[in-house]
VOMI-817314 format. One line per field, with one value per residue (C-alpha): x negated, y, z negated. Coordinates in steps of 0.02 Angstrom, whole numbers, plus 50000, padded with zeros to 5 digits. Layout:
N
u <- X,...
v <- Y,...
w <- Z,...
***
This chain:
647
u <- 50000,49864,49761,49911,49945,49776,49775,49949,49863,49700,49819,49925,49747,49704,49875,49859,49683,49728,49857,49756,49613,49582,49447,49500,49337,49143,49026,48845,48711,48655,48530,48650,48557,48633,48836,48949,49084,49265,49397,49527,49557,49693,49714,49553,49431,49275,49110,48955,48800,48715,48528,48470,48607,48569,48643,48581,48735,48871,49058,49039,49193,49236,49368,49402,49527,49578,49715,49812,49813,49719,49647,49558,49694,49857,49768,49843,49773,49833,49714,49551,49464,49281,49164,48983,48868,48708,48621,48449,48377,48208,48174,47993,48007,47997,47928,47951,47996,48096,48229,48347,48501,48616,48730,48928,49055,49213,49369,49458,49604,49694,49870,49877,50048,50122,50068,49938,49819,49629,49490,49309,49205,49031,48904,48768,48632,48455,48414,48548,48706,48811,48967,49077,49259,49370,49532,49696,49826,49935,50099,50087,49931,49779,49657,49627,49487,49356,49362,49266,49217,49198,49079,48955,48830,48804,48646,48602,48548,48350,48331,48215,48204,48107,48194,48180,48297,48397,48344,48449,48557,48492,48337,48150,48071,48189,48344,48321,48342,48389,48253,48214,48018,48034,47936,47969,47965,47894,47978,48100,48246,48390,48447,48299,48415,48493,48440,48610,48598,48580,48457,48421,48431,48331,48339,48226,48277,48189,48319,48202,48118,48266,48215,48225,48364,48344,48510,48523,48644,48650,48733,48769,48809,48910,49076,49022,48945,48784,48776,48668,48651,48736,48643,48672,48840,48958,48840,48818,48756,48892,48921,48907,48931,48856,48854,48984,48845,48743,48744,48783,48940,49000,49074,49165,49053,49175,49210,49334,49391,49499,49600,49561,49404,49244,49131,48942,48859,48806,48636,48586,48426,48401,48228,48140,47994,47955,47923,48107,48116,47969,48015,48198,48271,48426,48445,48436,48542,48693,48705,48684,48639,48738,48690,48554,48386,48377,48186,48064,47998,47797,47761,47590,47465,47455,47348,47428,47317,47453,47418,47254,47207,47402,47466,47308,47270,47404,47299,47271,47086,47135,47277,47140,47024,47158,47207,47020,47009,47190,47093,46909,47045,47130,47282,47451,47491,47463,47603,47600,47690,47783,47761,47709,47857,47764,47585,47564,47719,47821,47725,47544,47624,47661,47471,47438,47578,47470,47296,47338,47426,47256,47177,47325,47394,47570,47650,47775,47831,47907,48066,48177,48358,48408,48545,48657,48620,48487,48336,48215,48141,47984,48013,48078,48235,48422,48383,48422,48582,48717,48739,48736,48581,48501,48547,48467,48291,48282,48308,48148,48063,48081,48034,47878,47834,47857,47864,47956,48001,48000,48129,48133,48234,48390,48419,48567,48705,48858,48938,48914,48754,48720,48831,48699,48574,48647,48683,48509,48445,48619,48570,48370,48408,48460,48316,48176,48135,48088,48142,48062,48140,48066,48130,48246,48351,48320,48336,48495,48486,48446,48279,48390,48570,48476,48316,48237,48240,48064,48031,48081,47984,48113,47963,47833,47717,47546,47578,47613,47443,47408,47495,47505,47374,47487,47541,47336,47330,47476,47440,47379,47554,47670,47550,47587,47775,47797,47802,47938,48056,48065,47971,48065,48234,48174,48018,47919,47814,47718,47585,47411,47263,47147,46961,46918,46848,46926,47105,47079,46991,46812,46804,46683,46789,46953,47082,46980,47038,47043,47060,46928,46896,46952,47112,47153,47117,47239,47379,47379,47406,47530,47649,47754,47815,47823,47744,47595,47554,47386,47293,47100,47019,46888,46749,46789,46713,46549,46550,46632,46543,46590,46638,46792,46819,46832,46942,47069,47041,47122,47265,47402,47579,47703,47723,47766,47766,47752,47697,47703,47538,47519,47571,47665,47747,47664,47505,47448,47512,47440,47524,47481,47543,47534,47522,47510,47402,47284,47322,47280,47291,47284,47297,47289,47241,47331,47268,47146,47009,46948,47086,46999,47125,47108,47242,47289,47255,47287,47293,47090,47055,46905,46867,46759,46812,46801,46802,46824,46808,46736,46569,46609,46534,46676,46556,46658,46577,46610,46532,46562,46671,46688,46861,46857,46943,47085,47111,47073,46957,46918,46935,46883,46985,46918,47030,47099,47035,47090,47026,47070,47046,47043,46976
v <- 50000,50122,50088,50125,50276,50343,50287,50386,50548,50530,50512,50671,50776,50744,50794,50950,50997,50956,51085,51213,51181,51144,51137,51211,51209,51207,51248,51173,51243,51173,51046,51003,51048,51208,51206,51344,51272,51360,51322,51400,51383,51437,51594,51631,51620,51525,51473,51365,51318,51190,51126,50953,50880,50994,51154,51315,51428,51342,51407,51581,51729,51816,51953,52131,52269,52399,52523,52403,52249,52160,52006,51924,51835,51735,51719,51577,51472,51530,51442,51415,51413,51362,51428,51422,51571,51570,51750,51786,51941,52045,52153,52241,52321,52185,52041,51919,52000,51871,51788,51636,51624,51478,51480,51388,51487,51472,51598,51576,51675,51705,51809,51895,51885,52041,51931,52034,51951,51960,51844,51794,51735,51625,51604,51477,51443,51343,51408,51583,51610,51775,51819,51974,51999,52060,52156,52178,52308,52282,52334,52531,52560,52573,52664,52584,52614,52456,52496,52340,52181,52035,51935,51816,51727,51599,51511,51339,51356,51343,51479,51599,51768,51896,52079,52241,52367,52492,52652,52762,52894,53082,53034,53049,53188,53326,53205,53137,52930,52803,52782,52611,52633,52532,52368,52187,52051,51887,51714,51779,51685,51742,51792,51949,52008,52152,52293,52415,52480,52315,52258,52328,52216,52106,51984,51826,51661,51505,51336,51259,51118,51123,51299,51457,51594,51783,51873,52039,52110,52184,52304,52459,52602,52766,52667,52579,52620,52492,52407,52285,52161,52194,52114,51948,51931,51781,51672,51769,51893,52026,52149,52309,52467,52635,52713,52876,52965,52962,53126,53240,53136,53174,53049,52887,52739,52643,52607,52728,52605,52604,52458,52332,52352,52245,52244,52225,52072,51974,51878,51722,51633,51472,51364,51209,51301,51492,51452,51517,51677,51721,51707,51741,51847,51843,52035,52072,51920,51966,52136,52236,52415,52545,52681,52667,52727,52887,52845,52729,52771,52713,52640,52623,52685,52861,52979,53086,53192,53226,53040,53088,53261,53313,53489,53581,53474,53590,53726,53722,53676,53501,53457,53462,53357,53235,53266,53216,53071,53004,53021,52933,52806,52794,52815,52870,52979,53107,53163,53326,53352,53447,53637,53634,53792,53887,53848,53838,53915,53845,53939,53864,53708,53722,53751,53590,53510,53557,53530,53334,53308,53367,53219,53081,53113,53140,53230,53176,53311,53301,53379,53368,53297,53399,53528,53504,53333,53354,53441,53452,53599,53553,53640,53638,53633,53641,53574,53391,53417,53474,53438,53628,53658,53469,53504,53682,53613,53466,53555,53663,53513,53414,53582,53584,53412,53331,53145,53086,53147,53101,53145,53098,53131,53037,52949,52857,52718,52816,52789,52985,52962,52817,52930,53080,52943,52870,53070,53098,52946,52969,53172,53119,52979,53151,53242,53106,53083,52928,52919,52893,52888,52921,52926,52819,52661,52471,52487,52331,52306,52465,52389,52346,52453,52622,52610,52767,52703,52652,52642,52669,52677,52601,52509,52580,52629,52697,52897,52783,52723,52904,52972,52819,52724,52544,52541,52547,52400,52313,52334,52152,52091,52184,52159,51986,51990,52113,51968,51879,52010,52180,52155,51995,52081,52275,52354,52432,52609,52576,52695,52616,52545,52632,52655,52774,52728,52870,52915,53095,53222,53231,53033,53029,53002,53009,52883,52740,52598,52424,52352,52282,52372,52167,52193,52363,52255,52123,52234,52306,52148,52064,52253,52241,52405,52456,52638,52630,52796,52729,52831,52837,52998,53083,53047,52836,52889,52893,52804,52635,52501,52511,52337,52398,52560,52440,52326,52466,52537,52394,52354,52333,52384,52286,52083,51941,51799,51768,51603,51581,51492,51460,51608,51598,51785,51860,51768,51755,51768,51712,51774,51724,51852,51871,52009,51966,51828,51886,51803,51869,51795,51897,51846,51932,51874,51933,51822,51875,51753,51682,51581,51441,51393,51265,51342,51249,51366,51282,51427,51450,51268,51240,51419,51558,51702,51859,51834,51987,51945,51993,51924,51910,52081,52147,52194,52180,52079,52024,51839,51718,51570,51411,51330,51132,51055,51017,51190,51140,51302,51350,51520,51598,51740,51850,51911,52102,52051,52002,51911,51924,51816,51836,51827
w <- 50000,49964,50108,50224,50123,50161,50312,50357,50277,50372,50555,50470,50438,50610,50690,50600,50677,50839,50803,50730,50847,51035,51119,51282,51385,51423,51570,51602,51672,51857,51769,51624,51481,51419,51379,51338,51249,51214,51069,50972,50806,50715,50837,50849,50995,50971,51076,51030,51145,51157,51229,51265,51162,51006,50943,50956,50907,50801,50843,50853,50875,51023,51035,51064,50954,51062,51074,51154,51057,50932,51014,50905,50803,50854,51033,51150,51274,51441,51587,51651,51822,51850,52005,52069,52095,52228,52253,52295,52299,52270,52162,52151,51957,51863,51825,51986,52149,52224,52117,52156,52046,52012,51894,51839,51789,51671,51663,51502,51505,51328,51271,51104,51013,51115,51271,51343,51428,51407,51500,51457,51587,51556,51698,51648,51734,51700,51511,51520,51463,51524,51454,51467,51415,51566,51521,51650,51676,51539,51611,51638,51533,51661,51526,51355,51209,51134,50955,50913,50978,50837,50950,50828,50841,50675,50696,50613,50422,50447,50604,50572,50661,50749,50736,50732,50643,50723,50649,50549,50658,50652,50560,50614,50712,50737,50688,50875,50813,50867,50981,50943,50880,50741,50705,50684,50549,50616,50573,50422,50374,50397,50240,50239,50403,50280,50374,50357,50518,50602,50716,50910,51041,51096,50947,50950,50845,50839,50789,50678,50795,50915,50999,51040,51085,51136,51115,51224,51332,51525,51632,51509,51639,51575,51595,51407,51249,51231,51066,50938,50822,50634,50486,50430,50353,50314,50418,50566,50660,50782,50897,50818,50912,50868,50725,50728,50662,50813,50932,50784,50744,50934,51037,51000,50945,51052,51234,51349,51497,51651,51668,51752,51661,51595,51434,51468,51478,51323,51347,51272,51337,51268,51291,51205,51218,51257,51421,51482,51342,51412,51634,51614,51739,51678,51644,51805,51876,51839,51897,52070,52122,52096,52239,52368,52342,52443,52480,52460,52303,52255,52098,52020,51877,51805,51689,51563,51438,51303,51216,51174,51205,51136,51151,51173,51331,51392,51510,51680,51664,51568,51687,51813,51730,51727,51897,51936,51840,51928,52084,52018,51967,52137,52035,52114,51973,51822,51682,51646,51444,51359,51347,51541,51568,51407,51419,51622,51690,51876,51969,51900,51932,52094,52109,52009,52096,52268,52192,52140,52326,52403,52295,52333,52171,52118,51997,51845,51722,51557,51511,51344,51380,51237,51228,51084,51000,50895,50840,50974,50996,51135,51299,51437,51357,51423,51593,51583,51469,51592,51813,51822,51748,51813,51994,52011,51913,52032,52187,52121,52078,52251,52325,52247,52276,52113,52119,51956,51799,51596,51498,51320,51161,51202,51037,51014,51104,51117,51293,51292,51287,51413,51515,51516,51545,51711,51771,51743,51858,51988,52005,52018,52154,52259,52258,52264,52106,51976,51804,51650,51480,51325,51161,51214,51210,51272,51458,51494,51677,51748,51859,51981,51943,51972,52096,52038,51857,51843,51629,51482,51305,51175,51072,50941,51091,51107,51004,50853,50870,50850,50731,50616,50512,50491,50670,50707,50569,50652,50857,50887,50796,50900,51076,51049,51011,51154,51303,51201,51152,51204,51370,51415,51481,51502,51584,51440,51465,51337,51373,51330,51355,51223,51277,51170,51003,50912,50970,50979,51102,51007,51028,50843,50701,50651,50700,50736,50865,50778,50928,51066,51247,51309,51193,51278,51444,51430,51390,51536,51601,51465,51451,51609,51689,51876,51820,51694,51577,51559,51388,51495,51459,51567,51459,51488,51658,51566,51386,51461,51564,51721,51733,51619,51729,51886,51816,51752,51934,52031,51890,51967,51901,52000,51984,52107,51979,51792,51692,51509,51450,51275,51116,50972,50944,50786,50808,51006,51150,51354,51518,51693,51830,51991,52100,52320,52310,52154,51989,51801,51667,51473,51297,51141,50964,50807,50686,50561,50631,50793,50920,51030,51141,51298,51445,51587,51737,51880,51987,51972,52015,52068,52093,51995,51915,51822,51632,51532,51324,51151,51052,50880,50882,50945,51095,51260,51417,51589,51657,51802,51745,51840,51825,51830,51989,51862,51802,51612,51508,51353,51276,51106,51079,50939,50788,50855,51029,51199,51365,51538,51677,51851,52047
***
């Protein structure tokens, strides 16, 4: 009697879960090792993922509150229709130039209890998952507002992570953060994730001994606010949008949309190894260009005095220094910083502008986006803020045969500020000119949506090694966590490669490098971004071997192929690019003692090459290396130091 008691409440328990939860769908990636999978549970819209049969996000929440409708409780099933995606296409700015994507889609379309109808759709391809939430006209509404999207991601108990906070809105220099210059914490569980703020994207996780994830998202354009990671709370990590604070408390921190409408994408890329964290292209997959380029534009290496030399580097005798040393370089360009209206004046530019053209240099200039939303103060001021102002200083600009411009200051995720953002690169496409952005958010997509977007900062960059003593301490940690994270979905001005042993003008004391000359090397190589700032000085000319001069004269900036080596983020990291036919590969050592590492480098087999390292001296050399016929070296990479290899 008992046992068919039990037996009776056991069939009951599971009648009632089937009732409370349905599993309604899943997609696979091409090779079938990643999944997608969709269920509902009690009203409520969940996903999980999984990778070689183990699982790398547990069921997770999706849904949206807007205006409209609440729909992330009392949601129905409505259908589901599945698809396959082929595109090819090339794209020169990042970090392979010709990309094949495959992916599977799902559709799942849900109602809310007022009936309206919302979709998600999942494409999945070889180690990526894309999903975005897709709304309808609902009846006569064709506008509605995102308030907030509950979108999770709950990890396994022993993931550990690799973050980096978002910074605290109108805080820092001249109350212009966010700008995402804040470091990261290496392999923390997930319980330290308390940051109140949150944490930017991208996020890195690694699933104990069943992988690794990077969590970003792709295609943010003006029609969307962009958003980031919220602490860990209740299990789980969400989509949090910006904090109202940001902009000077202007703006919504949600999302205005026209209906039918779209969110951006959400990212996951899932790997055994970092092999795929490291390659993915899946930023860049998933969305197209957004206007044509209106002319070829070049990419390539630049001078700019301001990183070392700062403000008082800006007089006309200094910008031509620099000017010069673009051209010793055979460099396509020179930055010319802030104060250039004050200090120089247009019409001194114009000279400048015609001096570096009679060498085969360009010109980029530096402008403050700032108007009304924070502090800034550096000039020139109140010419990037509104189309009136934009479209009369770009006009000047292409008439005096400016090539690109900088504009920094931008702090902050609002969709009124991603607006000012794409008007800024729209207007620009116009007149001829690239865009750089400083100050600035993580770059989601915009390689390939706008063609004159060629960089963005949006990392503690090179001016922290500057201005700040512990960044100095810290530079081989973050230049090996670099290739993993931030540089994995977004091109990354970082702005370096040191040669001076002092970080200053005078060269003799003060802020010291830590670093070695190979270091500084091999982050030219390992920092990806289709328009290098490079931080050479003059002097360099003279006071480095010219072996390092000639190497740092035929760097290249744009990519045909990447391969992930060997690295652990934190502790080392080794890159293999390729650019035409020429292959490099760079590594970096963070530890506090010497790396020997044996690389596979089957692309110099049987062939010798250029290897540029450290003696334990810290002393920086160049020798002829013969690579065995089966591609198998070894390499000592010295604590604070770097090597590069090459034909």
């Amino acid at each position: 009697m008992k046992t068919t008691l039990s037996m009776f409440l056991i069939l009951c328990l599971t009648l009632i879960t089937r009732l409370y939860s349905q599993d309604i769908a899943s997609v696979s990636s091409p090779d079938k090792n990643l999944y997608a999978n969709v269920s509902i549970e009690n009203g409520k819209i969940l996903y999980s993922v999984l990778f070689n049969g183990k699982t790398m996000i547990e069921k997770s929440p999706l849904g949206l509150i807007t205006n409209e409708g609440d729909f992330t409780s009392d949601m129905s099933f409505v259908d589901s229709t599945t698809s396959k995606i082929s595109k090819d296409y090339t794209q020169l700015k990042i970090k392979k130039s010709f990309i094949q994507y495959r992916a599977n889609t799902l559709k799942c379309t849900f109602s809310n209890k007022e009936k309206k109808q919302i979709s998600i759709v999942f494409q999945v391809s070889n180690n990526d998952i894309a999903f975005r939430y897709e709304l309808p006209i609902w009846g006569e509404r064709y506008a509605a507002v995102i308030e907030k999207e509950i979108t999770g991601y709950k990890f396994p108990s022993f993931t550990t992570t690799f973050l980096s906070g978002m910074m605290e809105p109108m805080n820092g220099y001249a109350r212009t953060s966010p700008s995402y210059e804040n470091g990261y914490e290496a392999d923390a569980p997930m319980e330290k994730s308390t940051s109140a703020e949150g944490y930017v994207f991208p996020g890195l996780f690694r699933v104990g001994d069943n992988g690794w994830v990077l969590l970003s998202e792709t295609g943010v354009r003006s029609l969307y606010c962009a958003s980031h990671l919220s602490k860990y709370e209740n299990g789980l990590y969400s989509v949090e949008y910006p904090n109202p604070k940001q902009n000077n408390g202007f703006g919504s921190n949600g999302a205005q949309i026209g209906l039918p409408g779209v969110t951006p994408w959400r990212t996951i890329t899932v790997g055994e190894n970092l092999k795929p964290i490291v390659e993915t292209t899946i930023p860049f997959d998933v969305v197209d260009p957004l206007y044509e380029p209106s002319q070829n534009y070049k990419f390539g290496r630049s001078t700019w005095s301001w990183i070392i030399w700062q403000d008082n580097s800006m007089n006309f005798e200094d910008q031509v220094k620099y000017i010069n040393l673009a051209a010793a370089m055979n460099y396509e360009y020179i930055l010319i910083d802030a104060y250039w209206d004050a200090n120089l004046g247009y019409d001194k530019i114009k000279e400048l502008v015609k001096y570096a053209a009679s060498k085969g240099v360009g010109v980029f200039l530096w402008y403050n986006s700032n108007g009304s939303f924070n502090d800034a103060w550096p000039t020139p001021l109140n010419k990037m803020n509104t189309s009136v102002a934009r479209k009369k200083e770009m006009k000047w600009l292409k008439e005096a045969g400016v090539k690109g411009l900088k504009v920094d200051f931008l702090g902050g995720d609002k969709q009124e500020t991603i607006r000012l953002y794409e008007d800024i690169m729209c207007d620009a496409n116009e007149y001829g000119l690239m865009i750089i952005f400083h100050g600035a958010t993580l770059p989601r997509g915009w390689e390939r949506m706008y063609p004159n977007f060629v960089g963005c900062e949006a990392v503690l960059a090179s001016e922290m090694l500057v201005f700040m003593q512990h960044v100095r301490d810290q530079e081989a940690f973050f230049a090996s966590l670099h290739p993993f994270i931030r540089n994995s979905v977004a091109s990354m001005e970082f702005g370096g490669v040191m040669l001076n042993d002092f970080l200053n003008k005078g060269n003799e004391k003060g802020q010291q490098r830590l670093t070695t000359d190979a270091f500084q090397l091999a982050t030219g190589i390992l920092f990806q971004n289709p328009v290098q700032m490079f931080a050479l000085t003059p002097n360099n000319l003279t006071d480095v071997p010219e072996f390092e001069i000639e190497f740092m004269r035929n760097i290249p900036t744009t990519w045909d192929e990447i391969k992930f080596i060997d690295g652990y983020p934190g502790k080392y990291c080794v890159l293999a690019r390729r650019s035409g036919q020429k292959w490099y590969v760079a590594g970096v050592n963070a530890e506090k003692s010497a790396k020997q590492l044996k690389l596979n480098l089957s692309m110099f087999a049987g062939q010798k090459v250029n290897l540029y390292n450290d003696r334990k001296s810290k002393e920086t050399y160049m020798e002829s290396l013969a690579i065995p016929e089966n591609g198998e070296v070894s390499v000592t990479i010295q604590p604070n130091g770097g090597f590069v290899i090459t034909k």
